[in-house]
Backbone bond lengths (Angstrom), bond angles and torsions (degrees), N, CA, C in turn:
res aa  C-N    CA-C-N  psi(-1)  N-CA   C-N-CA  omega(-1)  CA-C   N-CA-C  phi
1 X - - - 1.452 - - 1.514 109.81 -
2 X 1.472 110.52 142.16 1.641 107.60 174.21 1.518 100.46 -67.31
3 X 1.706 85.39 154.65 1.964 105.35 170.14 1.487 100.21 -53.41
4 X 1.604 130.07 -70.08 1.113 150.56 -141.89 1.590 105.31 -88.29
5 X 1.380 92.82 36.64 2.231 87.60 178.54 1.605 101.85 -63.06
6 X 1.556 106.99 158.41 1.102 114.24 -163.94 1.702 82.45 -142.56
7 X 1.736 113.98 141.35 1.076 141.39 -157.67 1.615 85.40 -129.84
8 X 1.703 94.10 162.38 1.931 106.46 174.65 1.814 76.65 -109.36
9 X 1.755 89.75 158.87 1.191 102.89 -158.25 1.974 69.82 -149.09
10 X 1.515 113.22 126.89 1.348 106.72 -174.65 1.877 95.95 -134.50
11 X 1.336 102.96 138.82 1.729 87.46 174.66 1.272 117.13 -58.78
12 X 1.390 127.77 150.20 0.992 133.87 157.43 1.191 120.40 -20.33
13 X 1.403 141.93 -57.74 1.521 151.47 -149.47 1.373 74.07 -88.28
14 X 0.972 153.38 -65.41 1.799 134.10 -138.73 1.647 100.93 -77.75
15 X 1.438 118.91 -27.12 1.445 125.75 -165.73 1.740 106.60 -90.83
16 X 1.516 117.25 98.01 1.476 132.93 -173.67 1.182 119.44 -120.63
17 X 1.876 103.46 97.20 1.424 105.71 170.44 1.832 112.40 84.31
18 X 1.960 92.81 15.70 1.612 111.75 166.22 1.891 89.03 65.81
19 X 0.952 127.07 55.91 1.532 131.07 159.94 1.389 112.61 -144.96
20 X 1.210 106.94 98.80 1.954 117.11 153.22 1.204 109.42 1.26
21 X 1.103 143.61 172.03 1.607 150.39 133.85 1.447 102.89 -142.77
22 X 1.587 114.21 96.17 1.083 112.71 175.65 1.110 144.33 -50.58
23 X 1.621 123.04 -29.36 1.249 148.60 179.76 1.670 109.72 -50.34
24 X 1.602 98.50 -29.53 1.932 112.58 -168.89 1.396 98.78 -92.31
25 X 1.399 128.44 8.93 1.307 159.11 -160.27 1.361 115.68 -76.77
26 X 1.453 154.86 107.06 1.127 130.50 159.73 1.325 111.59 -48.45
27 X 1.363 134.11 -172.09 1.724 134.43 159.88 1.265 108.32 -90.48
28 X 1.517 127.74 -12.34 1.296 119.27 174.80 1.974 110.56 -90.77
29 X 1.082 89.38 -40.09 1.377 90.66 166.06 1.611 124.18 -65.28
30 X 1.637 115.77 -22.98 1.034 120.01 -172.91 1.740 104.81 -78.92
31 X 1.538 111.41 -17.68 1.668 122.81 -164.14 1.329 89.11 -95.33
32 X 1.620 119.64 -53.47 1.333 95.33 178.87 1.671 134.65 -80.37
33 X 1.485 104.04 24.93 1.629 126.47 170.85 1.518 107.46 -73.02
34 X 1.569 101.80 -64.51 1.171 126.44 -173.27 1.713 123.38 -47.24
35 X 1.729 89.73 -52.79 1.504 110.51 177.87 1.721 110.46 -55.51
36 X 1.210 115.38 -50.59 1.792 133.80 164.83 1.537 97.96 -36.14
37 X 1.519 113.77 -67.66 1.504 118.30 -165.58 1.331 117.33 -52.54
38 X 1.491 115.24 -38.98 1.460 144.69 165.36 1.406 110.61 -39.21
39 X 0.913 98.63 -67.37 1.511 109.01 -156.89 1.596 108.89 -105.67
40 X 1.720 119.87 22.23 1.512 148.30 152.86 1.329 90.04 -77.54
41 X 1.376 111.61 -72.84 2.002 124.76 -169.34 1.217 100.86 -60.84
42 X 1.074 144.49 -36.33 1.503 130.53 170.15 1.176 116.93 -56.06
43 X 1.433 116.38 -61.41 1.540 122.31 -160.34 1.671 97.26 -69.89
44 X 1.485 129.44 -44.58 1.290 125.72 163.29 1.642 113.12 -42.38
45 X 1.231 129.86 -36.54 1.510 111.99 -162.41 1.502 97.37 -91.30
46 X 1.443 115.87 -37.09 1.679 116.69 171.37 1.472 109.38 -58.00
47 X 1.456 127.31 -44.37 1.176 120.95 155.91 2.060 119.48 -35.88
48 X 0.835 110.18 -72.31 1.248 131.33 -160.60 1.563 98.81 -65.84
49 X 1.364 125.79 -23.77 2.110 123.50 158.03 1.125 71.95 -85.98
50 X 1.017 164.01 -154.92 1.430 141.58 -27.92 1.357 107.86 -113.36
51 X 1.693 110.58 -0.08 1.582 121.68 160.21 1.557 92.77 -61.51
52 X 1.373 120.57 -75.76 1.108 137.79 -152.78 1.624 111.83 -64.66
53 X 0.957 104.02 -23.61 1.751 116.41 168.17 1.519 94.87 -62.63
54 X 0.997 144.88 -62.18 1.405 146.03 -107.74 1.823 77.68 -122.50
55 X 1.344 140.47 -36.76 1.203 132.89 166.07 1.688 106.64 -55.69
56 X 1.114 91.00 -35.71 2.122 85.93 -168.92 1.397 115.71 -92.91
57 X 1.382 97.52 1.33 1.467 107.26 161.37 1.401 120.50 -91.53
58 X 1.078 112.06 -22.57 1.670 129.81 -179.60 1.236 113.68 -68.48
59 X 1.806 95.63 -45.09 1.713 95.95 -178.11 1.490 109.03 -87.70
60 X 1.625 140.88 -15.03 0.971 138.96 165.62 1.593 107.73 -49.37
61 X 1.381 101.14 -64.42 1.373 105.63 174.69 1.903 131.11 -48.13
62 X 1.316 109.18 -26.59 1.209 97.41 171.90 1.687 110.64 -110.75
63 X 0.651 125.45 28.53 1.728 152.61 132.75 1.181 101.34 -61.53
64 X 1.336 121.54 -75.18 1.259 115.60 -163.56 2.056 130.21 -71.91
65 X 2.178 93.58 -9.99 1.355 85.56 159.63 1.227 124.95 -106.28
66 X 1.408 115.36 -8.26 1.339 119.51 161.74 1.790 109.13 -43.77
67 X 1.163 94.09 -69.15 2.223 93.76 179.02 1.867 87.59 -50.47
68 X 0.648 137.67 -74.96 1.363 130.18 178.37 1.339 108.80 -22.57
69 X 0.836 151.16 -67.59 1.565 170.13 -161.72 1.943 88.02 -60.27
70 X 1.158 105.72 -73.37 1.270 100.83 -151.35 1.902 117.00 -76.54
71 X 1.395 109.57 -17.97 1.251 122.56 142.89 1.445 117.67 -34.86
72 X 1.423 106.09 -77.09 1.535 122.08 -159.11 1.625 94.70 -58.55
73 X 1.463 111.42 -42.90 2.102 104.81 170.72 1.431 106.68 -30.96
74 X 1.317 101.13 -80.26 1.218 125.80 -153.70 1.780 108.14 -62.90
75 X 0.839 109.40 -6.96 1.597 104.56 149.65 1.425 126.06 -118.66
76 X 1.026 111.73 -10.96 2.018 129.79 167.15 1.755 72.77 -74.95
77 X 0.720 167.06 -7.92 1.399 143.98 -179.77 1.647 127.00 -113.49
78 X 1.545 89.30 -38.47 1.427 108.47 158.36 1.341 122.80 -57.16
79 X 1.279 110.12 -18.88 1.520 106.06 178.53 1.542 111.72 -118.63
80 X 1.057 112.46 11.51 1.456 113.48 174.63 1.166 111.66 57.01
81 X 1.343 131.73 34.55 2.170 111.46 -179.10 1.609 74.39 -103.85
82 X 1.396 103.74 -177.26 1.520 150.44 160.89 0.945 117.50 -95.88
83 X 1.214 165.65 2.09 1.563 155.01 -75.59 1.621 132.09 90.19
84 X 1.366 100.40 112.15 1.532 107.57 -164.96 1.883 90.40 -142.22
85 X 1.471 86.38 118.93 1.697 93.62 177.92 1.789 100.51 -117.63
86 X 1.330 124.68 137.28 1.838 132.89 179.48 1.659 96.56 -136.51
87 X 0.993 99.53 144.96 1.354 104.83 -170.86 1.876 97.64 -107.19
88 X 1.238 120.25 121.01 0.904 149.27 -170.14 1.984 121.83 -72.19
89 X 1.217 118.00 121.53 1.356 104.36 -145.87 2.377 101.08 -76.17
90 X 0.985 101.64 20.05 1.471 118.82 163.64 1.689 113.99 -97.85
91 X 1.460 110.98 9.74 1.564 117.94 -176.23 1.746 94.69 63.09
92 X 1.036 132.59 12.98 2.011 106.41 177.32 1.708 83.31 -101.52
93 X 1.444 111.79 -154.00 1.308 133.20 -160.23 1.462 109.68 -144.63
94 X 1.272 114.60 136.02 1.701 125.31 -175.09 1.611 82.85 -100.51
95 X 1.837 108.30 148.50 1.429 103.92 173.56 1.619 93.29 -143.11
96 X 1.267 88.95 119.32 2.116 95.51 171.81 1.187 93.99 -102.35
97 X 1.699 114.88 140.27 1.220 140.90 164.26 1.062 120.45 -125.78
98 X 1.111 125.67 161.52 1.458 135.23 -169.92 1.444 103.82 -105.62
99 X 1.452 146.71 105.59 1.661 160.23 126.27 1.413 126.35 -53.07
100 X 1.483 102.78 121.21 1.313 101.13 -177.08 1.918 85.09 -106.86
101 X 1.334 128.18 -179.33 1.364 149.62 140.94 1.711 117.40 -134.54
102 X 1.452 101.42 141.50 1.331 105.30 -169.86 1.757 85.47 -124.38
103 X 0.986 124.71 124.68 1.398 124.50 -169.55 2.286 92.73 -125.16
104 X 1.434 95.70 172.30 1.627 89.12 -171.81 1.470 71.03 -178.18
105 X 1.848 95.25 112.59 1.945 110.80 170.05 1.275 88.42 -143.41
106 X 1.579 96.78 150.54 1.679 132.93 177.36 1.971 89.48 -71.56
107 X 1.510 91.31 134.74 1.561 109.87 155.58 1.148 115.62 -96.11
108 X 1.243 101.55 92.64 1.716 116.84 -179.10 1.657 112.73 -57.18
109 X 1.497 126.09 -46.93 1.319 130.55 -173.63 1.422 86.25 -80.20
110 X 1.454 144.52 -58.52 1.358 104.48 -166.77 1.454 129.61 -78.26
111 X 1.431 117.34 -23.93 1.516 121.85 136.06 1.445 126.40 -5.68
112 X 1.743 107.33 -86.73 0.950 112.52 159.21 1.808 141.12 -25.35
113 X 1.020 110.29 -51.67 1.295 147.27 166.04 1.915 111.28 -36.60
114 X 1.734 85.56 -73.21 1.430 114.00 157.44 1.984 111.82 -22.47
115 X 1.104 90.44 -66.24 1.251 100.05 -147.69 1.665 116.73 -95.44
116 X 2.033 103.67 -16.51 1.080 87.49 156.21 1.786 112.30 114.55
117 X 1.714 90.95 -3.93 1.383 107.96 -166.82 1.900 103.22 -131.37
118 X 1.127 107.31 169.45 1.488 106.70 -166.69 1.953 107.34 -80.47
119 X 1.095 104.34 151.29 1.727 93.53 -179.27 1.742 96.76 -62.77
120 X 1.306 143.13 -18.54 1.700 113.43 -168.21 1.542 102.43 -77.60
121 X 1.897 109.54 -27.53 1.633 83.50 176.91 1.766 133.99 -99.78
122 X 1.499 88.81 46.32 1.398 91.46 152.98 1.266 119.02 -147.45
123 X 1.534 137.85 35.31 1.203 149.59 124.02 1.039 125.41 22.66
124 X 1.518 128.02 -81.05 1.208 129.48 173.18 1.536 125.01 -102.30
125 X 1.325 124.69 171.77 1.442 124.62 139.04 1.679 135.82 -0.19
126 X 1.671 93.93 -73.12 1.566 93.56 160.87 1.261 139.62 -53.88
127 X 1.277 81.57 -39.47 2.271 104.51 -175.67 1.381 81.17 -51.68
128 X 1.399 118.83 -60.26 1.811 116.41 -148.78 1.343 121.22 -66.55
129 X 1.843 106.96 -24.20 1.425 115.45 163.52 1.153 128.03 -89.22
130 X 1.367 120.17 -18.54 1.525 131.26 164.97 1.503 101.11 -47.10
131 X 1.900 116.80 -70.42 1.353 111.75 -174.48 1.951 111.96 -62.83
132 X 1.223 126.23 -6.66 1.394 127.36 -173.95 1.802 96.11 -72.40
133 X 1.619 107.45 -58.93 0.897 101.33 -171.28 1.748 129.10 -80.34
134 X 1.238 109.61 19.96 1.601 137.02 -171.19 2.236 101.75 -99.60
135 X 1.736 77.75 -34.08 1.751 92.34 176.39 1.918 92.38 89.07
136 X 0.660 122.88 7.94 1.565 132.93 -175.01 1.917 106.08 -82.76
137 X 1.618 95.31 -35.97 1.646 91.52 167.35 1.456 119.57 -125.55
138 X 1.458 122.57 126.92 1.504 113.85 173.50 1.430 116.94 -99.04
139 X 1.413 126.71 168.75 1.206 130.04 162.18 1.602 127.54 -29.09
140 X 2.066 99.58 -52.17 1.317 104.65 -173.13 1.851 108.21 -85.61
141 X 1.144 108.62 2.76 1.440 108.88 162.83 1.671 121.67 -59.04
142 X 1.564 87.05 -60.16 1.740 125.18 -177.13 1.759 98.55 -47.90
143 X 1.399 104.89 -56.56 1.803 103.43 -169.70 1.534 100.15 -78.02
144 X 1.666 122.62 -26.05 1.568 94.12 -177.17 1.414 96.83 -62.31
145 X 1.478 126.23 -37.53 1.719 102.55 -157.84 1.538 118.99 -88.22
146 X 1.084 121.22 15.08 1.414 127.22 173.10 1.153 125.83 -61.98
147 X 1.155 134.15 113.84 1.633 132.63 169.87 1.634 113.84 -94.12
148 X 1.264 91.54 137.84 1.733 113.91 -172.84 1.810 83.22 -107.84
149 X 1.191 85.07 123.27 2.127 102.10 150.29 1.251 96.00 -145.42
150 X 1.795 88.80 161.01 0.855 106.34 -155.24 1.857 103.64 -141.26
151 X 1.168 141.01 81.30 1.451 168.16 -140.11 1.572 107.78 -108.45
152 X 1.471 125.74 131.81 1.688 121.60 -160.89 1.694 76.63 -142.68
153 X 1.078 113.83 153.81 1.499 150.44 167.63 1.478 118.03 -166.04
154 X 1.110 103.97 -167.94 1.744 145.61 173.36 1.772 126.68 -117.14
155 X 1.125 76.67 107.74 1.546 95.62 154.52 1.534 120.34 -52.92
156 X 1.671 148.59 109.53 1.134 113.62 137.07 1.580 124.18 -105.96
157 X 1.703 146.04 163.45 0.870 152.12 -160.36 1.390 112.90 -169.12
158 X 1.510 117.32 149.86 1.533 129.04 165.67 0.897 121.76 -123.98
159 X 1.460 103.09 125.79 1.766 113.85 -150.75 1.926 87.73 -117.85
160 X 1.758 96.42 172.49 1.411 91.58 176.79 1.436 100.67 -113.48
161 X 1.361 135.76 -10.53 1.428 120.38 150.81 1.773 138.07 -138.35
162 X 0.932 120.95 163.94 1.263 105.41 -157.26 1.687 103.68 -75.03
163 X 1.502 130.10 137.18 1.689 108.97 156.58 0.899 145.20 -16.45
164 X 1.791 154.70 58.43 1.216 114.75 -174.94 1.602 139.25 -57.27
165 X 1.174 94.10 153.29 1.869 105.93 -167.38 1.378 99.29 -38.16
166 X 1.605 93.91 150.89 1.754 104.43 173.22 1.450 92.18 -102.67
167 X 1.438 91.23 145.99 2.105 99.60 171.88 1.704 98.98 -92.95
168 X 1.114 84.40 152.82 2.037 115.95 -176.09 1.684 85.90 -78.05
């Protein structure tokens, strides 16, 4: 930007309700209106790629730790530890761990199914106590249809020091 920007400067009395009226306008003032307006819409649309740049960089990037992710498994696994500490060239510490999840969800459609009624009316909580208290659903209904999975990953994290060893 030049040192010497030059702004319209309009008397008060001509300025109504914070709107220009160009007409009260010199033509130089009216060019350097325009030029302002110009170069508002510019800096907004360069704004507005380089929003969008910075989104497609984001998603490149987590693309790129996902493949990261699933690498680093597959040898956190290959080697069987629990625990993998690298010391990080910022002096902190990268820490891979080993995660299991044991998860346990109601099969709502086969539930449903079960019982004879459409999967939307049993949706929630209520739905499920509405039919409890109808006697229409029991407990041992509820646990036959439960599914257990069972899902293993990795932890990663940056820690600022490493564990020291536990004594036996």
């Amino acid at each position: 930007m030049e040192a010497t920007e030059k702004t319209i400067e309009t008397p008060q009395n001509e300025v109504e309700n914070d709107v220009i009226d160009p007409q009260k306008m010199t033509a130089s003032e009216q060019e350097l209106l325009i030029e302002q307006m110009n170069r508002g819409e510019l800096e907004l649309m360069d704004d507005l790629v380089h929003y969008f740049q910075n989104k497609d960089i984001i998603k490149e990037r987590e693309l790129e730790n996902e493949i990261l992710m699933d690498k680093m498994h597959a040898v956190f696994k290959q080697r069987g530890e629990m625990e993998i500490f690298k010391e990080l060239p910022d002096g902190m510490f990268g820490k891979i761990s080993f995660k299991r999840n044991m998860r346990e969800t109601l099969d709502k459609k086969a539930l449903a199914h079960t019982m004879g009624v459409s999967e939307e009316e049993i949706k929630t909580p209520v739905d499920l106590c509405m039919f409890v208290s109808q006697g229409k659903l029991t407990p041992k209904t509820v646990n036959e249809h439960m599914k257990k999975s069972d899902t293993e990953g990795i932890s990663v994290k940056k820690v600022k020091k490493m564990p020291k060893e536990k004594k036996k």
